[in-house]
N, C-alpha and C positions, 0 to 999 in steps of 0.2 A: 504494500500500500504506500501511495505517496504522499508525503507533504505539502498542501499546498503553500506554494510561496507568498511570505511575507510582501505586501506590499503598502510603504510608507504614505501615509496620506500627511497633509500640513492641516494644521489645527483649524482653519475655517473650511478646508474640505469636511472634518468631521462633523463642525458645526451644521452644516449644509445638509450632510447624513442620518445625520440626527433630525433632520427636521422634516425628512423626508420618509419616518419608518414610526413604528408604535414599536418597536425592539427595544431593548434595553439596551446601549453599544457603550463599549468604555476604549478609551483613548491613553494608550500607555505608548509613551515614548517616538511616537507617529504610527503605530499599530494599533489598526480596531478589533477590538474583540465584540461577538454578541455574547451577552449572556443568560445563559436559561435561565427560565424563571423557577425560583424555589420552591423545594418539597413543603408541604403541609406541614411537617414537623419541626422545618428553617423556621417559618413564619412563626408557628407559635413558643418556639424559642427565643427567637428576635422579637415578639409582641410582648412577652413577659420582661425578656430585659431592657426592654425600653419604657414598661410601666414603671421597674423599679428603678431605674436611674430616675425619670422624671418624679416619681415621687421623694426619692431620696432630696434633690437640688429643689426640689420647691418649696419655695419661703426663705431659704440661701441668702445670705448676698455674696452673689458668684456669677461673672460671666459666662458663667457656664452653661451649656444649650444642650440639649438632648433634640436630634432628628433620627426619624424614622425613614430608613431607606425605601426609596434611592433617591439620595439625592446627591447635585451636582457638587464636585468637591474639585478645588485648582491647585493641587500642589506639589510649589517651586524645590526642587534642591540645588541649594548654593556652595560649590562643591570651593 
């Protein structure tokens, strides 16, 4: 079986990509991935620990945010 080849896209071609699909597509290093959507059992892992984070930091004072996937995230390393 073969691999299909990597093919580098620039970051407003993904943007473009993305606006053109209901996929979920992530952008690492000029490479698109799609990615499947998660098992039932993802979800209600992910639903419980985002209840308890959000209730732990509630009433805080702490800039701290609690987001429930997927959501967009941009980040730099400054090597």
């Amino acid at each position: 079986m073969s691999m299909a080849q990597e093919r580098f896209v620039s970051i407003e071609e993904f943007y473009a990509m993305r606006g053109k699909t209901d996929n979920l597509l992530e952008y690492v290093d000029g490479v698109v991935f799609m990615s499947p959507s998660p098992s039932v059992k993802h979800q209600r892992i992910s639903s419980r620990l985002h209840a308890k984070l959000f209730a732990f930091l509630e009433g805080k004072k702490s800039d701290c945010e609690v987001f429930h996937a997927p959501f967009t995230l941009h980040a730099f390393l400054s090597v």
